[in-house]
mmCIF file as gemmi writes it, N, C-alpha and C atoms, coordinates in Angstrom:
data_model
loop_
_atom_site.group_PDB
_atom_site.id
_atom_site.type_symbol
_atom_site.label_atom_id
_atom_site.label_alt_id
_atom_site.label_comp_id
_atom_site.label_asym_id
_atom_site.label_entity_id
_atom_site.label_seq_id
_atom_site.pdbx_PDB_ins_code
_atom_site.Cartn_x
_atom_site.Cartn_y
_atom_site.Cartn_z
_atom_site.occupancy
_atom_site.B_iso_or_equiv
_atom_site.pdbx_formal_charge
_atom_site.auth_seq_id
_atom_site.auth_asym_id
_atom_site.pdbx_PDB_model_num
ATOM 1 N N . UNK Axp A 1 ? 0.845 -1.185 0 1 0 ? 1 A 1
ATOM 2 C CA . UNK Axp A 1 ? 0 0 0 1 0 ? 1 A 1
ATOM 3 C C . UNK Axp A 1 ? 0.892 1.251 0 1 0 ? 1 A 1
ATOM 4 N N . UNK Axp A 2 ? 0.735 2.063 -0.654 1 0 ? 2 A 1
ATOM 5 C CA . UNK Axp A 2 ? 1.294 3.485 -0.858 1 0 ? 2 A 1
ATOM 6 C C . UNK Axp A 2 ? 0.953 4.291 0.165 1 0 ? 2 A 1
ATOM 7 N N . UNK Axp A 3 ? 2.094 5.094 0.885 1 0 ? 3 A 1
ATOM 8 C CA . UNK Axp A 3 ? 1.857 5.942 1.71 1 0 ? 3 A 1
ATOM 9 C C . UNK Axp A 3 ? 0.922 7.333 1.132 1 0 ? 3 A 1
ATOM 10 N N . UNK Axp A 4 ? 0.059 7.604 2.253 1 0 ? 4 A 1
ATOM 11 C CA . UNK Axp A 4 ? -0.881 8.964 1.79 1 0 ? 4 A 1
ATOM 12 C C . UNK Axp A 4 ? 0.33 9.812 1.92 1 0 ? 4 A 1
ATOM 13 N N . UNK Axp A 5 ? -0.095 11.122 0.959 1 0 ? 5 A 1
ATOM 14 C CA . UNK Axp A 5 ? 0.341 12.35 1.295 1 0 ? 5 A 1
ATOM 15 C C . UNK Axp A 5 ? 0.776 13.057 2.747 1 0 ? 5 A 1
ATOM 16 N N . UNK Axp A 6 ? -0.557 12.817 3.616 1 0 ? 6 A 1
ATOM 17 C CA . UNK Axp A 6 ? -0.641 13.084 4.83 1 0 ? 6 A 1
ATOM 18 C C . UNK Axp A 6 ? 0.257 11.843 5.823 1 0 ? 6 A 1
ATOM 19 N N . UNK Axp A 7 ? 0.215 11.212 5.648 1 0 ? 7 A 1
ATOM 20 C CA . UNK Axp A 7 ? 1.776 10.319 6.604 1 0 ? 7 A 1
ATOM 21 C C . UNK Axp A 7 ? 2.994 10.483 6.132 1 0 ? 7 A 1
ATOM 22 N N . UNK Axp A 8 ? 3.244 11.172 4.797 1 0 ? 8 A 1
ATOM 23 C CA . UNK Axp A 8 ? 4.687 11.441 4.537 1 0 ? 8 A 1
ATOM 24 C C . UNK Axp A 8 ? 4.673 12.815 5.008 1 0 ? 8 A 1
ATOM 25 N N . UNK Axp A 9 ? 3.959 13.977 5.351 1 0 ? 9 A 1
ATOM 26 C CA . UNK Axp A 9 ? 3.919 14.895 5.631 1 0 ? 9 A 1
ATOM 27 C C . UNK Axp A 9 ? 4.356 14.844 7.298 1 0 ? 9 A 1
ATOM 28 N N . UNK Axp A 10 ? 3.339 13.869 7.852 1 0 ? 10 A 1
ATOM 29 C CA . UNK Axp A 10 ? 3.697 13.24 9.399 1 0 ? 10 A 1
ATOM 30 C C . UNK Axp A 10 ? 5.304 13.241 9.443 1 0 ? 10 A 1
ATOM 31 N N . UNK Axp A 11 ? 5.353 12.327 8.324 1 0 ? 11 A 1
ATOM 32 C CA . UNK Axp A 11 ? 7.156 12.02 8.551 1 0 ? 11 A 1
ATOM 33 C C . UNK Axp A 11 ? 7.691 13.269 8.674 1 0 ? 11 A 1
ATOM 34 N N . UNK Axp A 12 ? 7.505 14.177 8.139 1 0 ? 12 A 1
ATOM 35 C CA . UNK Axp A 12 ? 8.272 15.505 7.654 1 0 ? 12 A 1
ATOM 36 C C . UNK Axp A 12 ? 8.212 15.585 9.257 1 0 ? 12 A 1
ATOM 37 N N . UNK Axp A 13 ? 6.912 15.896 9.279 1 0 ? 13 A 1
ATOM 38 C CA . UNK Axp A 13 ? 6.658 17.042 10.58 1 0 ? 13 A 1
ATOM 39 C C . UNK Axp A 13 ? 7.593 16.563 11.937 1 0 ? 13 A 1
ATOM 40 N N . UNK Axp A 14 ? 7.337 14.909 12.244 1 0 ? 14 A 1
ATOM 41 C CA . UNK Axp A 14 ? 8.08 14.289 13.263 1 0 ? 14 A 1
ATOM 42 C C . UNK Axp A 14 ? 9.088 14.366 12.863 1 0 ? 14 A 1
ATOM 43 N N . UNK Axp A 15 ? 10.349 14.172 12.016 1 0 ? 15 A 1
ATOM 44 C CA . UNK Axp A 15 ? 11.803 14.832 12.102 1 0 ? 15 A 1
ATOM 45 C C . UNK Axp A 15 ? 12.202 16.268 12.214 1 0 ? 15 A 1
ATOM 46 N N . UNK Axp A 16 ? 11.311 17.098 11.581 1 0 ? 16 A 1
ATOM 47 C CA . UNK Axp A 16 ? 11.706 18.303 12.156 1 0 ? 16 A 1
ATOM 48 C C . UNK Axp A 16 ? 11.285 18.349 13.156 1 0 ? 16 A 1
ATOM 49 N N . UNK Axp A 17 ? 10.601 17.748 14.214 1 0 ? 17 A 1
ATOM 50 C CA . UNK Axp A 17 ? 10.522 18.442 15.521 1 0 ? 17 A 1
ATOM 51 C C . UNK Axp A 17 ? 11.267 17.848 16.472 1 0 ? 17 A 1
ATOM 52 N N . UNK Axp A 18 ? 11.806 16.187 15.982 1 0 ? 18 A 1
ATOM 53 C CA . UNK Axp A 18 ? 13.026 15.73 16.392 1 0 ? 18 A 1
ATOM 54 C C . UNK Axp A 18 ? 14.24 16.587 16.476 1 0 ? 18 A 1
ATOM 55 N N . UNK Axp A 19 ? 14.556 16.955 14.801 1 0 ? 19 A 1
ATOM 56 C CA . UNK Axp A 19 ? 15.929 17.891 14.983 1 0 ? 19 A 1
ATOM 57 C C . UNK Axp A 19 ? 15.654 19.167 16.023 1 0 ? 19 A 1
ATOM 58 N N . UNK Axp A 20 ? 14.491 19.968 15.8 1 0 ? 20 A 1
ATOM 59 C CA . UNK Axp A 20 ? 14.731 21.15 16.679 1 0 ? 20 A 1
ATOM 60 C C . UNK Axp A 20 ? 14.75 20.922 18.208 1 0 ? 20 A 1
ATOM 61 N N . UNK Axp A 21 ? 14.098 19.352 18.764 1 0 ? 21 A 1
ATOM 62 C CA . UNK Axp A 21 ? 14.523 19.514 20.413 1 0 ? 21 A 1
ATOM 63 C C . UNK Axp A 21 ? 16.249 19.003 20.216 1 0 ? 21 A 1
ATOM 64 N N . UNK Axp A 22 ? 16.103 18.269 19.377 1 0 ? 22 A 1
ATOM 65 C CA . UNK Axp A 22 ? 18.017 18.182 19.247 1 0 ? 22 A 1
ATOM 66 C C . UNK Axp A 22 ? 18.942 19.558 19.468 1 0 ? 22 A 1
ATOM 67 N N . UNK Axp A 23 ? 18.273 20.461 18.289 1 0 ? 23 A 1
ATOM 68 C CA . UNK Axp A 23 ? 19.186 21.234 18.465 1 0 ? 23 A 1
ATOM 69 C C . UNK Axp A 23 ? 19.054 22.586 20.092 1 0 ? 23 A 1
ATOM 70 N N . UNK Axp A 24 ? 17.754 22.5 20.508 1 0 ? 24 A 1
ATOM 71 C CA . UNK Axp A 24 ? 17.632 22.822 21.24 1 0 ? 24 A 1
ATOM 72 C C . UNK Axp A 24 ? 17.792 22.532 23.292 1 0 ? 24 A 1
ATOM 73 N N . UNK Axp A 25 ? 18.409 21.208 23.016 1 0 ? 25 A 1
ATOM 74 C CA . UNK Axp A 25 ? 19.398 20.188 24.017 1 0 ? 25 A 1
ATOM 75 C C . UNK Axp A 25 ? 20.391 21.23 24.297 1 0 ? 25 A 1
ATOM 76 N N . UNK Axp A 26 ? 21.037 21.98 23.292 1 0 ? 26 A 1
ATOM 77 C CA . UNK Axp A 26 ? 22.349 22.515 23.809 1 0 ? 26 A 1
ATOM 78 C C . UNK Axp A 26 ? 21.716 23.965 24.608 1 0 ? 26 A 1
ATOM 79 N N . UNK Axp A 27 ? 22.419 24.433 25.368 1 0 ? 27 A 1
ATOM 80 C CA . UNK Axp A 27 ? 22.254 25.721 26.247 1 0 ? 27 A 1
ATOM 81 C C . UNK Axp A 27 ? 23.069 26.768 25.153 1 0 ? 27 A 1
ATOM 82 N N . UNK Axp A 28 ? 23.595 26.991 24.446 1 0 ? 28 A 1
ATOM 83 C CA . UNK Axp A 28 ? 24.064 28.037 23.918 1 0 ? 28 A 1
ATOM 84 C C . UNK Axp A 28 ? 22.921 28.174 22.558 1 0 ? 28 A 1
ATOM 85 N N . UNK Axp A 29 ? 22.129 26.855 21.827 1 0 ? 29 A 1
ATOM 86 C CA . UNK Axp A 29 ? 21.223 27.793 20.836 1 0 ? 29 A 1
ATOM 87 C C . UNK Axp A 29 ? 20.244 27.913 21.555 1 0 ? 29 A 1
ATOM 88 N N . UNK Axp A 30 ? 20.266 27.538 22.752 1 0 ? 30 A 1
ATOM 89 C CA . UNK Axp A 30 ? 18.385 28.294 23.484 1 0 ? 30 A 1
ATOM 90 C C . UNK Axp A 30 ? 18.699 29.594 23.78 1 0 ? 30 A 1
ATOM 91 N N . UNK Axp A 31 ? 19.557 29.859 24.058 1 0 ? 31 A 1
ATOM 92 C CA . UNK Axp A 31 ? 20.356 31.317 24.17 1 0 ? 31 A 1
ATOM 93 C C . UNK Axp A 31 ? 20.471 31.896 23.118 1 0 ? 31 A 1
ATOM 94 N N . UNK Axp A 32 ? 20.505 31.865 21.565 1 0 ? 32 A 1
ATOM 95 C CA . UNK Axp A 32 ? 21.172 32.359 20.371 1 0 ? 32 A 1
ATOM 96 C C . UNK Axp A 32 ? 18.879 32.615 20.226 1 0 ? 32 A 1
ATOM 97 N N . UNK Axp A 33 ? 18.365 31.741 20.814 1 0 ? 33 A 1
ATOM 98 C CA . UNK Axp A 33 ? 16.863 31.604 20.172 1 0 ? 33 A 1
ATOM 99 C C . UNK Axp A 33 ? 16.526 32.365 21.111 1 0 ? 33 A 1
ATOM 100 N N . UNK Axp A 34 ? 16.484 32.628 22.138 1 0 ? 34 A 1
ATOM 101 C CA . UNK Axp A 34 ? 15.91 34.101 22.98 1 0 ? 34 A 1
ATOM 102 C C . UNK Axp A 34 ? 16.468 35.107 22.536 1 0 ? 34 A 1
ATOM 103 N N . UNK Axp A 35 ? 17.802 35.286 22.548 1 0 ? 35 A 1
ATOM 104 C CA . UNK Axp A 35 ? 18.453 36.333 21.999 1 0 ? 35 A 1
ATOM 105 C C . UNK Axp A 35 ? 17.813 37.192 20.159 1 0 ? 35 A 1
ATOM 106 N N . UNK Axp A 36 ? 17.299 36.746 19.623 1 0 ? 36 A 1
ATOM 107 C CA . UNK Axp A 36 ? 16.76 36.247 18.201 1 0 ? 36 A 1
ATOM 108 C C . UNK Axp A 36 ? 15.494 36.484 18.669 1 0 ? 36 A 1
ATOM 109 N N . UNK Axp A 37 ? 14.55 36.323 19.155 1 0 ? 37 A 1
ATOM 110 C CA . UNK Axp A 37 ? 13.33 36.281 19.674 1 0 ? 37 A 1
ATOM 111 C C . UNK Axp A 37 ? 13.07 37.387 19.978 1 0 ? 37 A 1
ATOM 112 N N . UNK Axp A 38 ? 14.421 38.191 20.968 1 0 ? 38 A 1
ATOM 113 C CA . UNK Axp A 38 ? 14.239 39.777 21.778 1 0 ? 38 A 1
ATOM 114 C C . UNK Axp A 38 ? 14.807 40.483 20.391 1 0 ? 38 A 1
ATOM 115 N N . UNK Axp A 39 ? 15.22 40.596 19.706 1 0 ? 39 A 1
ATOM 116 C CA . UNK Axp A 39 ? 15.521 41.384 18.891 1 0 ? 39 A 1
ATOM 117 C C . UNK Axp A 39 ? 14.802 41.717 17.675 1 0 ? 39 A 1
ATOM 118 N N . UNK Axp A 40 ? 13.748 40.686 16.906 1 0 ? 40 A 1
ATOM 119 C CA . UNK Axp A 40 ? 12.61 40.55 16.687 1 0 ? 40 A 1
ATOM 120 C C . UNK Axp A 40 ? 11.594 41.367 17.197 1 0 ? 40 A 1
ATOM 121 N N . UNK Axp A 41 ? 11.128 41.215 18.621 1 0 ? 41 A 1
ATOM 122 C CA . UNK Axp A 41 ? 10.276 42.36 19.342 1 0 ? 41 A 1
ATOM 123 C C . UNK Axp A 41 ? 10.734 43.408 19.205 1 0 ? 41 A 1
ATOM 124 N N . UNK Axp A 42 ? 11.893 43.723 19.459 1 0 ? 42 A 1
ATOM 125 C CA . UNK Axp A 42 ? 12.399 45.329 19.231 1 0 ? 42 A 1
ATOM 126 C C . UNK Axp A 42 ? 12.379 45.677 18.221 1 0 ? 42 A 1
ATOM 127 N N . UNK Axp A 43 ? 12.29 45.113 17.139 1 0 ? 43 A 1
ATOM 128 C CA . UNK Axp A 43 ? 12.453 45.898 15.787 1 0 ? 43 A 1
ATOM 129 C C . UNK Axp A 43 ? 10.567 46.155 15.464 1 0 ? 43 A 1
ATOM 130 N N . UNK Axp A 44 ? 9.881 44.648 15.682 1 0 ? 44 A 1
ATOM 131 C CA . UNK Axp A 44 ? 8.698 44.785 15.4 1 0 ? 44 A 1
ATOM 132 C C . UNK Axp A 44 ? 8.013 46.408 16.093 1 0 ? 44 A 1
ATOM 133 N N . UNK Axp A 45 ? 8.653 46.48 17.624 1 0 ? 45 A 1
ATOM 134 C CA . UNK Axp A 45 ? 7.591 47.642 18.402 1 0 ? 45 A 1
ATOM 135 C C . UNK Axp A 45 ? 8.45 48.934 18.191 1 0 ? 45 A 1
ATOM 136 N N . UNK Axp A 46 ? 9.991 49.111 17.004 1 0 ? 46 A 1
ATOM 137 C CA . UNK Axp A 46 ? 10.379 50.296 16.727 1 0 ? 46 A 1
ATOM 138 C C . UNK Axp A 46 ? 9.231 50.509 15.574 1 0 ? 46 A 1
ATOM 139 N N . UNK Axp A 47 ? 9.113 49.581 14.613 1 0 ? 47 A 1
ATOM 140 C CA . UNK Axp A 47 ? 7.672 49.607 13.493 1 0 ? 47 A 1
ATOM 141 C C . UNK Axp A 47 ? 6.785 50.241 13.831 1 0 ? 47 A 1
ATOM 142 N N . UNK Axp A 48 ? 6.158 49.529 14.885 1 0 ? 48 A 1
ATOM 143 C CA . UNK Axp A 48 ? 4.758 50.141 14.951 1 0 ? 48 A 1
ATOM 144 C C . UNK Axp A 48 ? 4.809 50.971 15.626 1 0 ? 48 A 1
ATOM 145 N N . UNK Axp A 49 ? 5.894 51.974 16.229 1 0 ? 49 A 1
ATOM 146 C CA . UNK Axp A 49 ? 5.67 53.183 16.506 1 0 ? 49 A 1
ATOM 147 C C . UNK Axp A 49 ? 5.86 54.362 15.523 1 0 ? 49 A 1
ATOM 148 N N . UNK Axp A 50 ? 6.767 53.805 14.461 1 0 ? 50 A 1
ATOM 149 C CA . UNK Axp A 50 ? 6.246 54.623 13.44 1 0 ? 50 A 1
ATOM 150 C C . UNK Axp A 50 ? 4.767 54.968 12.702 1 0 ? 50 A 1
């Protein structure tokens, strides 16, 4: 039987969310991803005060 669309999509979805707690195991990219996160807000709320 041929896999649906939607279970190879599954596949997709479950390895990328494998790799990102992988990569998110280490303490320096949860740090690089807050850091990235706050700098994001600041630019978004320099925007909308224009």
């Amino acid at each position: 039987m041929e896999p649906r669309a939607i279970d190879i999509a599954n596949m997709f979805i479950e390895d990328g969310i494998n790799m990102a707690m992988e990569y998110l195991n280490d303490q320096e990219n949860r740090k690089k991803i807050i850091e990235t996160g706050i700098n994001i807000a600041q630019q978004a709320i320099m925007i909308a005060k224009m």
